[in-house]
Backbone bond lengths (Angstrom), bond angles and torsions (degrees), N, CA, C in turn:
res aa  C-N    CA-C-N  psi(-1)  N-CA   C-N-CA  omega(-1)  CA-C   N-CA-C  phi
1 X - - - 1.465 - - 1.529 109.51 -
2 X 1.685 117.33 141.59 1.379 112.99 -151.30 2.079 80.03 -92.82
3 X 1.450 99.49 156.97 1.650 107.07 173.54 1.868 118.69 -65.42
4 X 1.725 105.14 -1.58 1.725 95.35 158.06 1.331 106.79 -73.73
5 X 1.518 96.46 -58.30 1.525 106.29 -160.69 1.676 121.01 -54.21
6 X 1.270 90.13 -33.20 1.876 97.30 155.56 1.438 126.89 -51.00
7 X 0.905 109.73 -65.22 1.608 130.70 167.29 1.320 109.56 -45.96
8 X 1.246 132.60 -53.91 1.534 133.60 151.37 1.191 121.54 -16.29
9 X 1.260 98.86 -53.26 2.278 116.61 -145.30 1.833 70.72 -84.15
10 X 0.953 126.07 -63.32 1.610 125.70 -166.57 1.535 116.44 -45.00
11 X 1.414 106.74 -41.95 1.691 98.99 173.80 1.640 101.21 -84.84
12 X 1.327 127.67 -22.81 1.124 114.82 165.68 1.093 112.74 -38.54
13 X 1.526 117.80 -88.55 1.331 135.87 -178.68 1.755 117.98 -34.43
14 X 1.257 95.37 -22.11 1.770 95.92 178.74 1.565 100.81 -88.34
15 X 1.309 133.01 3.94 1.079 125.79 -179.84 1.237 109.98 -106.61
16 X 1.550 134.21 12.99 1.476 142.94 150.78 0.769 83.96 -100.63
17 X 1.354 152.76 -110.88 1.495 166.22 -141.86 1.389 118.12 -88.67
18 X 1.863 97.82 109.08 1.555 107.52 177.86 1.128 138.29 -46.41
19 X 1.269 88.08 -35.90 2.034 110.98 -176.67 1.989 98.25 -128.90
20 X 1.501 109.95 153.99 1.239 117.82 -179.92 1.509 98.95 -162.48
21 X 1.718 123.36 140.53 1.374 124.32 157.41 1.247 126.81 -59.27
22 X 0.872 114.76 151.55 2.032 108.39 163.07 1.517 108.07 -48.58
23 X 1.114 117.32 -42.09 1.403 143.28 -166.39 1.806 106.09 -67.85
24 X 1.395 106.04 -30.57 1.847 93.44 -169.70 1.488 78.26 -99.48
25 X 1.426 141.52 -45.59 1.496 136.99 174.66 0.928 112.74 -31.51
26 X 1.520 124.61 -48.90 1.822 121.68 -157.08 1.865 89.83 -77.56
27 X 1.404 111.95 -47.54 1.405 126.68 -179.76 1.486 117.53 -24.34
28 X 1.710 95.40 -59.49 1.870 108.26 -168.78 1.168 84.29 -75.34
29 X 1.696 136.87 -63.96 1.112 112.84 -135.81 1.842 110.95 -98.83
30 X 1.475 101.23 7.99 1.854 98.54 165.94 1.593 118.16 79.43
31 X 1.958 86.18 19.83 2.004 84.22 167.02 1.195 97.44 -142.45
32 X 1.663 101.68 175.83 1.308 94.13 169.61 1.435 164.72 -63.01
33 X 1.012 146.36 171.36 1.904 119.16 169.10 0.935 114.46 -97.25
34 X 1.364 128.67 19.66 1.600 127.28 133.04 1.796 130.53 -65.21
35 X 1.333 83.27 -36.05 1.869 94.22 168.17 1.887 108.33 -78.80
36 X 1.301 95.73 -20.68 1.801 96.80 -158.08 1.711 90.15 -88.64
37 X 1.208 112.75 -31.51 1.620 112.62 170.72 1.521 127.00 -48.28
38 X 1.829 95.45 -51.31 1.323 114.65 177.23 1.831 97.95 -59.16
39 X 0.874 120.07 -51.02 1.535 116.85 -146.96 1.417 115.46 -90.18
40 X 1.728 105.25 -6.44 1.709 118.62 153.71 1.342 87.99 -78.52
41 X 1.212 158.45 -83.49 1.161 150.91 -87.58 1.713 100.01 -92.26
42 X 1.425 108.91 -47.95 1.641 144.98 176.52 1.992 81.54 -51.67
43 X 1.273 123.14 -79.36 1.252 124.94 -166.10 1.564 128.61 -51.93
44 X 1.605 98.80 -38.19 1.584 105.51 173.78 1.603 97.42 -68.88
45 X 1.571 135.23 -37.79 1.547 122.26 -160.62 1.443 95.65 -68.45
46 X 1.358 124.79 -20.18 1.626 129.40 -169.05 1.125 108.74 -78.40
47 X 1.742 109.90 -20.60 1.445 102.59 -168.51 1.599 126.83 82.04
48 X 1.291 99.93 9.07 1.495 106.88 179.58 2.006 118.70 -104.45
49 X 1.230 90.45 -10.29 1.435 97.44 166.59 1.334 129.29 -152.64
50 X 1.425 149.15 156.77 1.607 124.12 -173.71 1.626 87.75 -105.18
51 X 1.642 103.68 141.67 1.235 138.82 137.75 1.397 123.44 -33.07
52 X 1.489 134.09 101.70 1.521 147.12 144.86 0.990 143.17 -83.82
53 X 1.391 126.03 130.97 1.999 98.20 -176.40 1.468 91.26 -76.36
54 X 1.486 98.72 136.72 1.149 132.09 169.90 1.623 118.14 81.73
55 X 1.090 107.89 -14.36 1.413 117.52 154.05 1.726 146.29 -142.31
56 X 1.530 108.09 -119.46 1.808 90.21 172.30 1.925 78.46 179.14
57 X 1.339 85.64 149.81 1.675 108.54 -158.66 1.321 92.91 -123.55
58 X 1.801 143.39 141.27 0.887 153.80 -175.25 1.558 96.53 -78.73
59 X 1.533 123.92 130.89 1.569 142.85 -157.28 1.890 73.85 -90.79
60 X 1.218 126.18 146.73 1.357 153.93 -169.59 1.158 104.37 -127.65
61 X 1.490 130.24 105.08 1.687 124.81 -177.15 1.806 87.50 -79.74
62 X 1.434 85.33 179.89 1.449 114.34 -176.78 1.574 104.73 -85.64
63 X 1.747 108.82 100.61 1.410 90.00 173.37 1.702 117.14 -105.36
64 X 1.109 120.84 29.42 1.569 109.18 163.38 1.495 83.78 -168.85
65 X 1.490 120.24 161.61 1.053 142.35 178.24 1.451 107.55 -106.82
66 X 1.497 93.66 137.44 1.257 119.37 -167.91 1.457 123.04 -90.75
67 X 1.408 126.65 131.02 1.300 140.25 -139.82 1.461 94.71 -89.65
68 X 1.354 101.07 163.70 1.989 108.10 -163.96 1.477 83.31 -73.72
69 X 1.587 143.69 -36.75 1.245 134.60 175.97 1.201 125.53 -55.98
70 X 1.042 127.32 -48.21 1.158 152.87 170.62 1.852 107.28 -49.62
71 X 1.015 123.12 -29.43 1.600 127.06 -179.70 1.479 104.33 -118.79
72 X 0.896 122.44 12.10 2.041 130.85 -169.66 1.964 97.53 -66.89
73 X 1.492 89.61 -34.04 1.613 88.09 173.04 1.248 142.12 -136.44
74 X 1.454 74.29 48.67 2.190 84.28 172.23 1.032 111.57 -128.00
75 X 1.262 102.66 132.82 2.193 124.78 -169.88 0.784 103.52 51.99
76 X 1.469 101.21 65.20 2.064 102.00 170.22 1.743 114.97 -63.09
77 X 1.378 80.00 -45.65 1.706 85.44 -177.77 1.336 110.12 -70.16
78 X 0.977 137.13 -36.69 1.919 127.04 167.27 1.549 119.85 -57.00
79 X 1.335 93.73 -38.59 1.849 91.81 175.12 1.678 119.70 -62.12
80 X 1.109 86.32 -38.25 1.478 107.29 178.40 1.758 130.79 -62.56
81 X 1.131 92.04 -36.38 1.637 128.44 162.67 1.762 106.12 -74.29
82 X 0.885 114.55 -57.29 1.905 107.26 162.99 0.961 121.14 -74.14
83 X 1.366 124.85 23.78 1.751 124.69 177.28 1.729 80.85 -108.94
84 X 1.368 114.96 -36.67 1.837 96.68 -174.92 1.453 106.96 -84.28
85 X 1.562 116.99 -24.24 1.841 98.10 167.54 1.755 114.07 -73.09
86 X 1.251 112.73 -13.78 1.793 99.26 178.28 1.382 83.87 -88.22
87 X 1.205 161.03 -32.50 1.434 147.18 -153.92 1.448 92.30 -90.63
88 X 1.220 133.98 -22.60 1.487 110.15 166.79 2.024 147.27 -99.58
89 X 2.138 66.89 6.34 1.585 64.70 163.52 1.901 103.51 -128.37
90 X 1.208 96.90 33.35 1.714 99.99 173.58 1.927 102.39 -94.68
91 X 0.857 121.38 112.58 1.384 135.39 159.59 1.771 114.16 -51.09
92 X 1.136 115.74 133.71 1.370 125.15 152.77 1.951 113.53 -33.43
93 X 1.313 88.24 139.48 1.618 102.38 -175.43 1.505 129.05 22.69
94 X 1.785 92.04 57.49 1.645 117.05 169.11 1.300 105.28 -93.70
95 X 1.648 102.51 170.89 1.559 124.02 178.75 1.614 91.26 -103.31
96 X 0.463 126.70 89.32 1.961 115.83 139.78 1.301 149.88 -79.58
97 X 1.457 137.57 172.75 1.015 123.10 -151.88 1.560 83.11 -167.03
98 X 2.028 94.60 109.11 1.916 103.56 160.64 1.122 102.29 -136.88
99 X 1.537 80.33 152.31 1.843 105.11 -172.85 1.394 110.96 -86.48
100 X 1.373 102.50 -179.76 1.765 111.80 174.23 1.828 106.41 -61.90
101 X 1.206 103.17 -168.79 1.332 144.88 158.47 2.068 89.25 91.57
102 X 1.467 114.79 -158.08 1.110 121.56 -145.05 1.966 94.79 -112.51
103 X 1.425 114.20 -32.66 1.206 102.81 169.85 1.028 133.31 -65.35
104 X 1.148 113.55 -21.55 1.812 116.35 154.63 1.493 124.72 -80.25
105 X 1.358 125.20 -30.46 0.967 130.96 135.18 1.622 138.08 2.33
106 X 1.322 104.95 -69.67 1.463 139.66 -146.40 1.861 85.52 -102.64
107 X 1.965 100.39 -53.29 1.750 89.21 169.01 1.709 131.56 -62.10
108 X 1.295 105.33 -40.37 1.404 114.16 -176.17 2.001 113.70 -33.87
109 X 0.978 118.92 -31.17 1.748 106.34 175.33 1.285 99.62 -88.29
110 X 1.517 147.24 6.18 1.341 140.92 172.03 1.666 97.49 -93.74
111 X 1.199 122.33 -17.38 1.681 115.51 -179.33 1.100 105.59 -77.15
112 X 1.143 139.79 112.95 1.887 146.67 -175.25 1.665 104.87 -132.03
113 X 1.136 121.52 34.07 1.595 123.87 174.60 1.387 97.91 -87.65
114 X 1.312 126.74 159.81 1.422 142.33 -133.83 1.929 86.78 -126.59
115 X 1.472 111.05 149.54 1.457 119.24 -177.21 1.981 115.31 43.67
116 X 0.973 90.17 35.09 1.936 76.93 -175.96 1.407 99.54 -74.63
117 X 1.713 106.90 136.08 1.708 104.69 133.47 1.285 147.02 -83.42
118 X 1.140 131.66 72.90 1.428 121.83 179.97 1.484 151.14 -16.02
119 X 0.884 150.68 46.74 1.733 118.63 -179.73 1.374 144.05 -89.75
120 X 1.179 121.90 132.06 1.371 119.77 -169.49 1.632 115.50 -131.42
121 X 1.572 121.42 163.83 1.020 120.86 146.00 1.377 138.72 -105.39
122 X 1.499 108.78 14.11 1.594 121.56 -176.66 1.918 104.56 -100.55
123 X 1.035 115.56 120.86 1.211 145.74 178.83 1.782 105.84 -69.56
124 X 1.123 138.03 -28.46 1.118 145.69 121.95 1.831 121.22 -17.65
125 X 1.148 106.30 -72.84 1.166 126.96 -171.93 1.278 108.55 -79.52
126 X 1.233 110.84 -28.06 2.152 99.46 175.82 1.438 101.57 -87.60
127 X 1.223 116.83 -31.71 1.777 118.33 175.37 1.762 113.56 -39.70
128 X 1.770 104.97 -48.62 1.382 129.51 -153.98 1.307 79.59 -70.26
129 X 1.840 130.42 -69.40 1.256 130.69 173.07 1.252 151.14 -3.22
130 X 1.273 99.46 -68.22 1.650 133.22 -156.51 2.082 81.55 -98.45
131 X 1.343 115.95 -47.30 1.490 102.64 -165.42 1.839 105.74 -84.12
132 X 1.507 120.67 -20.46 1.550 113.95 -169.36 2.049 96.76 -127.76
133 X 0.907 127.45 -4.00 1.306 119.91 156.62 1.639 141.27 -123.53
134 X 1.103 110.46 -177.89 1.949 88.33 -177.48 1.639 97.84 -136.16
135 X 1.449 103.90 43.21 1.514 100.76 162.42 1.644 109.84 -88.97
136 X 1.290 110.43 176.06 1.390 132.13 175.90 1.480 94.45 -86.24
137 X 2.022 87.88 121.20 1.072 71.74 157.62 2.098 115.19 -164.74
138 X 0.886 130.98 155.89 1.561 130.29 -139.12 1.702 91.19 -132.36
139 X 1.417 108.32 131.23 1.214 138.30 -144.46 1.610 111.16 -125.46
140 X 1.306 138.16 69.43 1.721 134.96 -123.78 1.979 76.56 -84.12
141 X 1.321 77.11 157.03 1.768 115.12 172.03 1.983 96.57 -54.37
142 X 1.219 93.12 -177.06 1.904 106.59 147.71 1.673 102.53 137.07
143 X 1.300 110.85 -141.42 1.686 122.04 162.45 1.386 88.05 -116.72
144 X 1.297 94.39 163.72 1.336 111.01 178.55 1.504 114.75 -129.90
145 X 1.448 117.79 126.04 1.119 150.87 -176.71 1.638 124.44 -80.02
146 X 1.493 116.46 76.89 1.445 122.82 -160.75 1.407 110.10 -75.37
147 X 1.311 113.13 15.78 1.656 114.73 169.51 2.095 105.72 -88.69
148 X 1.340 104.06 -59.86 1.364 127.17 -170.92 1.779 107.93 -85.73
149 X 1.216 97.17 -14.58 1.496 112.76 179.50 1.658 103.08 42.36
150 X 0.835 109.40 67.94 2.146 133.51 176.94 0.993 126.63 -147.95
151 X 1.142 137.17 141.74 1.574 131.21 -170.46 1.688 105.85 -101.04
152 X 1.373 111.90 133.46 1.203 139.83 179.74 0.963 128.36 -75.70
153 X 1.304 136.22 171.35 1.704 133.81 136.54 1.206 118.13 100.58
154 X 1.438 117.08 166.63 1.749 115.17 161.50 1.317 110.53 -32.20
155 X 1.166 123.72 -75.85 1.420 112.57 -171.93 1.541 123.86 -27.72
156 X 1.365 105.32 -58.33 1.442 122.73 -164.95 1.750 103.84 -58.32
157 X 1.324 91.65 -42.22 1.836 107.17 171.62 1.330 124.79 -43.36
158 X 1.460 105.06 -55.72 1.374 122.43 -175.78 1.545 110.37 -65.19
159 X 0.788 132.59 -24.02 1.863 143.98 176.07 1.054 95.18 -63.10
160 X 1.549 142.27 -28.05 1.159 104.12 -164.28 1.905 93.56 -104.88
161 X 1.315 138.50 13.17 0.947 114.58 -153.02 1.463 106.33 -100.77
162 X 1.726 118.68 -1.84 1.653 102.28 156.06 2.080 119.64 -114.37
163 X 1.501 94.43 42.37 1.491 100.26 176.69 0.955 100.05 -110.62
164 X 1.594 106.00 155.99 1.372 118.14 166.59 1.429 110.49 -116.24
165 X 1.674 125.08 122.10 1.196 117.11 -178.33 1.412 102.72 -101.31
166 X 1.406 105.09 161.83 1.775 122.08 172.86 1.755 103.19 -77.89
167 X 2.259 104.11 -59.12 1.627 83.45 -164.13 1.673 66.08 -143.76
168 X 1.522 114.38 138.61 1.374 125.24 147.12 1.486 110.04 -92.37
169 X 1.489 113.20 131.03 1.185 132.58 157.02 1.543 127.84 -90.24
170 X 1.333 118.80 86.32 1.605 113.60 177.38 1.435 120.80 -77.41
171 X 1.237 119.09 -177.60 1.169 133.46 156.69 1.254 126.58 -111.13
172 X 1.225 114.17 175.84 1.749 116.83 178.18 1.809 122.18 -157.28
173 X 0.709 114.95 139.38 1.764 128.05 -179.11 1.655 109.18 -70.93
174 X 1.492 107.06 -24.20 1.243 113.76 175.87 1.397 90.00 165.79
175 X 1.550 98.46 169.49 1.642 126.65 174.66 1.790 104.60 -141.67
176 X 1.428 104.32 112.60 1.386 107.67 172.49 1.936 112.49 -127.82
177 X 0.976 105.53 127.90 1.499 116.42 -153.89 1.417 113.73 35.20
178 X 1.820 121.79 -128.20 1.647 100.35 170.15 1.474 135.26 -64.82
179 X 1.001 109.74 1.30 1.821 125.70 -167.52 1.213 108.61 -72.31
180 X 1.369 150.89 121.82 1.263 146.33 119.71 1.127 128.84 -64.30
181 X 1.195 143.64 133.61 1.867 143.42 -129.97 1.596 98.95 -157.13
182 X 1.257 94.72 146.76 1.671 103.80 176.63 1.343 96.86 -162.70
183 X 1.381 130.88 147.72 1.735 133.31 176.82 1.453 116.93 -63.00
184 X 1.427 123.14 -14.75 1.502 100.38 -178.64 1.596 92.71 -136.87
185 X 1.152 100.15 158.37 1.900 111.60 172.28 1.598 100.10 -63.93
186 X 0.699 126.41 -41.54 1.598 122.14 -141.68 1.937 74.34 -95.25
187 X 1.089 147.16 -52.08 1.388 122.03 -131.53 1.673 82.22 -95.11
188 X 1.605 134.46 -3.27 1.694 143.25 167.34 1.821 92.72 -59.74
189 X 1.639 108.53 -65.20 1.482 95.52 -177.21 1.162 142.84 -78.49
190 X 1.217 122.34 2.49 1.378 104.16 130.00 1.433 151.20 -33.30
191 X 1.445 80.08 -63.38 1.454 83.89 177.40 1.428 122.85 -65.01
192 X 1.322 115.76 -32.25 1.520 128.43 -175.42 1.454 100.01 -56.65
193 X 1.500 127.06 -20.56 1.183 139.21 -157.92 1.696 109.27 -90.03
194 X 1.618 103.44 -45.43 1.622 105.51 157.96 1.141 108.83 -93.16
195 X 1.465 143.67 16.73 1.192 119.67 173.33 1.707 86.45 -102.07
196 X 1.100 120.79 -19.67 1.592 105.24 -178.97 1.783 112.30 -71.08
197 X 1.111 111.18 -23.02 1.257 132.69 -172.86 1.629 116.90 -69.72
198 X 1.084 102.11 -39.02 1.492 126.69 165.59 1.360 124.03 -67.13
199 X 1.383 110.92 142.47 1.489 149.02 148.12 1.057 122.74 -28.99
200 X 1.110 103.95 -63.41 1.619 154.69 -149.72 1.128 129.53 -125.13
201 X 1.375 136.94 95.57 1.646 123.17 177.00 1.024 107.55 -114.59
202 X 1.597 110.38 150.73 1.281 124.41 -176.11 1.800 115.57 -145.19
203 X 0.787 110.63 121.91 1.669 119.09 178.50 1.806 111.49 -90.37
204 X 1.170 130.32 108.97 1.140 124.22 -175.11 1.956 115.29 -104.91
205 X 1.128 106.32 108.31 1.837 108.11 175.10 1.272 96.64 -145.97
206 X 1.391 100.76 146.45 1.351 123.71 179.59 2.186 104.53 -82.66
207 X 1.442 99.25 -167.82 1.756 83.12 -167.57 1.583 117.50 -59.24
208 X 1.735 99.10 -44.63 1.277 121.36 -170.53 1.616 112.08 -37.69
209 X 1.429 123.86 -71.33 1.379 133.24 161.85 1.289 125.42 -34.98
210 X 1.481 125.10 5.76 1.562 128.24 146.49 1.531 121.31 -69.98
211 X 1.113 106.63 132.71 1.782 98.45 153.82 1.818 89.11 91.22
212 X 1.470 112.43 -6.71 1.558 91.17 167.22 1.400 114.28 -136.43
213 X 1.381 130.84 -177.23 1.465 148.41 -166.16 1.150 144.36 -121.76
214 X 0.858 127.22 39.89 1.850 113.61 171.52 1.606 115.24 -11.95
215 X 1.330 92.76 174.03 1.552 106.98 177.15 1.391 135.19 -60.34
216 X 1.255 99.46 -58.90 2.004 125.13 174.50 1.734 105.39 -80.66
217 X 1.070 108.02 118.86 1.768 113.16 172.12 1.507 81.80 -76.57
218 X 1.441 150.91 139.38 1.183 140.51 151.28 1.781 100.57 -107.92
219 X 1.367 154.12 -64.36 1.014 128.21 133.38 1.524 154.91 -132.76
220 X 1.121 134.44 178.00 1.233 118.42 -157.99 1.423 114.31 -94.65
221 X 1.416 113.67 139.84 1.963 144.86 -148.69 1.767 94.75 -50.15
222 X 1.552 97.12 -41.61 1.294 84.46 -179.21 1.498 134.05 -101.98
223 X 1.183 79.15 31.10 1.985 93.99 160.87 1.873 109.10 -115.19
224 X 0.948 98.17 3.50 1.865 118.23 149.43 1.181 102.34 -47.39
225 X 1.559 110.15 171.04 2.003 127.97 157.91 1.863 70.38 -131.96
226 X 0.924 126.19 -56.12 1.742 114.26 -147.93 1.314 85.31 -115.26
227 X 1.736 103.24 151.44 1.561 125.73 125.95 1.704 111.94 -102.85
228 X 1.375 117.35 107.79 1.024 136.47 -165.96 2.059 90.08 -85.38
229 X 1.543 123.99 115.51 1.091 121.80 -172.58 1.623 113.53 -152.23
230 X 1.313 115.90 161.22 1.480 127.19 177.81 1.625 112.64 -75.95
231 X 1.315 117.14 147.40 1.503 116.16 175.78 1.515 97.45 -85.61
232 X 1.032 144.71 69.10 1.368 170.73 -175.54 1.922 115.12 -144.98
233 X 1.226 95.04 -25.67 1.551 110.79 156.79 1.481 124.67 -50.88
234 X 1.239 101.44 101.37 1.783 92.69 175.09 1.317 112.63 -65.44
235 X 1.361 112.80 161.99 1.325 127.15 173.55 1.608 115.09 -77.22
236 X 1.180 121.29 3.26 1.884 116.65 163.95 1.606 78.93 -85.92
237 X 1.286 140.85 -86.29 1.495 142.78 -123.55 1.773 86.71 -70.11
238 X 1.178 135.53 -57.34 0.952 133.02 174.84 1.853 134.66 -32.21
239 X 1.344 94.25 -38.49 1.530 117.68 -178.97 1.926 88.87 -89.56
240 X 1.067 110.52 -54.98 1.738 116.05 -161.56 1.717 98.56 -45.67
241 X 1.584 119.09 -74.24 0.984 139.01 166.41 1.246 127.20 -26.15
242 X 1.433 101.17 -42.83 1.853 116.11 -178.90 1.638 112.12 -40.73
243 X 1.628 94.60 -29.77 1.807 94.50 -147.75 2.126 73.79 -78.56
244 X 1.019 130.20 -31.23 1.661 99.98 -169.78 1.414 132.75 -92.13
245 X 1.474 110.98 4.19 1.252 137.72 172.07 1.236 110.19 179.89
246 X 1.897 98.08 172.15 1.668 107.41 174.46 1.477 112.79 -73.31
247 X 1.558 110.89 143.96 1.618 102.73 -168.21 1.756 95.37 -109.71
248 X 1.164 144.73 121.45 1.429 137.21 157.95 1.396 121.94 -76.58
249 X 1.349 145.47 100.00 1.265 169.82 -145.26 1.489 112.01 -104.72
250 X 1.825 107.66 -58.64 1.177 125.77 167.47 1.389 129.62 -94.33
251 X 1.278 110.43 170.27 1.966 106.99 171.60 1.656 96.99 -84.66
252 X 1.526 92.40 143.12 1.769 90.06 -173.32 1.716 94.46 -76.61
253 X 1.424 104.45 173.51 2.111 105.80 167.71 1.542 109.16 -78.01
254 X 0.971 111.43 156.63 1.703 107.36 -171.71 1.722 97.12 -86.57
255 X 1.167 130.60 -10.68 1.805 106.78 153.88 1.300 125.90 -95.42
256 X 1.872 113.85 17.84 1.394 117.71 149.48 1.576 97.89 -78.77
257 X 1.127 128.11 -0.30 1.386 120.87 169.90 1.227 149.53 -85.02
258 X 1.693 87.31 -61.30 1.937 118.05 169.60 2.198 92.48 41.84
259 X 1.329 122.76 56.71 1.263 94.00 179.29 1.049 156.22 18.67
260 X 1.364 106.03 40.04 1.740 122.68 155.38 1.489 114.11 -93.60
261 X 1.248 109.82 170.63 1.634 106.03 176.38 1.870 88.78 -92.07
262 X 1.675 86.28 147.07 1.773 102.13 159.93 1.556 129.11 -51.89
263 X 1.156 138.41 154.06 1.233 128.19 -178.06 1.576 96.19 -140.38
C-alpha cells in the first residue's frame, strides 16, 4: 500500500472512530507502528488530524462560530499583553484601524498614544472608545452581525475607500502556515478593506490561534508587515513562522520608536 493511500485509510478510519492507537491502525491496516507513527506525524503537520501519545484523534473542523461572548474569557492575560506590543509601535497622532473580536478588545486600554484617530467596525470596540478615551473616532456603516458584534458588508467596505490609514490591526480565527482564517467571507472583507487602506499591516493572535484554521483563508500572512503576538509563543512556532513575516513577541522600547511609523 502506497504512503497516500495509507494516510487515507487513517482519516478514513478516524471518521468511525474519534480516537484510535497506533497499535489498532498498524492492526487494520497490516504495517507497522513505526510506519503508522510516521504517517500520523506527516498528517497532524497537514493539519488533518491531532497528534497523541500513542495515538491520533480525528481533527474536528469548526462547525459554528463562536460568539464575542462566548470567547470574552480566554487568554485574558495574553490579549492584554498585545494591547502593550501594538501600543508600542503606534506613534503619536496616527490613524488606525481595529477590528472586532475580543483580543483587541482586551488590548484597547493598553493603547495610551496621544491624538489617535480611530476606526473600526466592532461595536464592542467603539463602545470601549467613545466611553474611556477622547480620541477621534469613526464607526463604519454596514449590517450588523450580532454574533461578532461588527458591522459587515458593502457598506462597511466602502468606508474605507477614501481613508488613509497609518497601521490596520486585524484579527483572525486562526493562522495555519500562510493562511489567515476567519468563519465567514464577508467578515475577511472587511478587513482586507482596511488592510488595503493601510501603511501598515498587522495581523493580531495571541499563541493559541497558531497552527489552526477556520474556514475562509481571507488573507495570506505574507501580505502582513507584523504578526502582532504574546511571549507565550514558543520558540518552534516562533522560528517556523519567522520565515513568512516579522513576528513581534515583545513591546518594542519607545526609542526604537521616536514617533515614526515602523517600516
Amino acid at each position: 500500500m502506497l504512503k497516500k493511500e495509507r494516510q487515507e485509510q487513517i482519516i478514513t478510519l478516524l471518521e468511525k472512530d474519534f480516537y484510535l492507537t497506533n497499535s489498532e491502525i498498524a492492526n487494520k491496516l497490516g504495517v507497522s507502528e513505526m510506519t503508522i507513527r510516521r504517517d500520523v506525524t506527516e498528517l497532524a503537520k497537514k493539519n488533518k488530524v491531532k497528534k497523541l501519545y500513542g495515538g491520533v484523534e480525528r481533527k474536528e473542523p469548526y462547525n459554528r462560530e463562536l460568539s464575542t461572548q462566548e470567547k470574552i474569557d480566554t487568554n485574558v492575560a495574553e490579549k492584554k499583553y498585545i494591547g502593550q506590543v501594538m501600543n508600542s509601535i503606534i506613534p503619536d497622532h496616527s490613524t488606525i484601524y481595529v477590528g472586532a473580536g475580543t483580543t483587541i478588545l482586551y488590548a484597547l486600554p493598553f493603547i495610551q498614544k496621544k491624538n489617535l484617530f480611530v476606526i473600526t467596525n466592532s461595536l464592542i470596540a467603539f463602545n470601549y472608545l467613545k466611553n474611556h478615551t477622547s480620541y477621534r473616532i469613526l464607526l463604519t456603516g454596514g449590517e450588523f452581525s450580532p454574533i461578532t458584534e461588527e458591522f459587515i458588508g458593502e457598506v462597511a467596505e466602502r468606508s474605507f475607500e477614501s481613508l488613509n490609514v497609518d497601521i490596520s490591526f486585524a484579527a483572525t480565527n486562526g493562522i495555519f502556515e500562510n493562511n489567515v482564517t476567519t468563519a465567514q467571507f464577508i467578515e475577511g472583507n472587511i478587513q482586507n478593506a482596511a488592510l488595503n487602506a493601510a501603511k501598515i499591516k498587522c495581523i493580531v493572535a495571541d499563541y493559541s490561534k497558531l497552527n489552526k484554521s477556520d474556514v475562509y483563508t481571507f488573507r495570506k500572512l505574507t501580505d502582513f508587515d507584523y504578526l502582532i503576538t504574546d511571549n507565550h509563543l514558543s520558540e518552534q512556532d516562533f522560528h517556523h513562522y519567522s520565515k513568512y513575516l516579522t513576528i513581534l513577541k515583545e513591546p518594542k522600547n519607545d526609542t526604537d520608536n521616536h514617533d515614526e511609523p515602523i517600516h
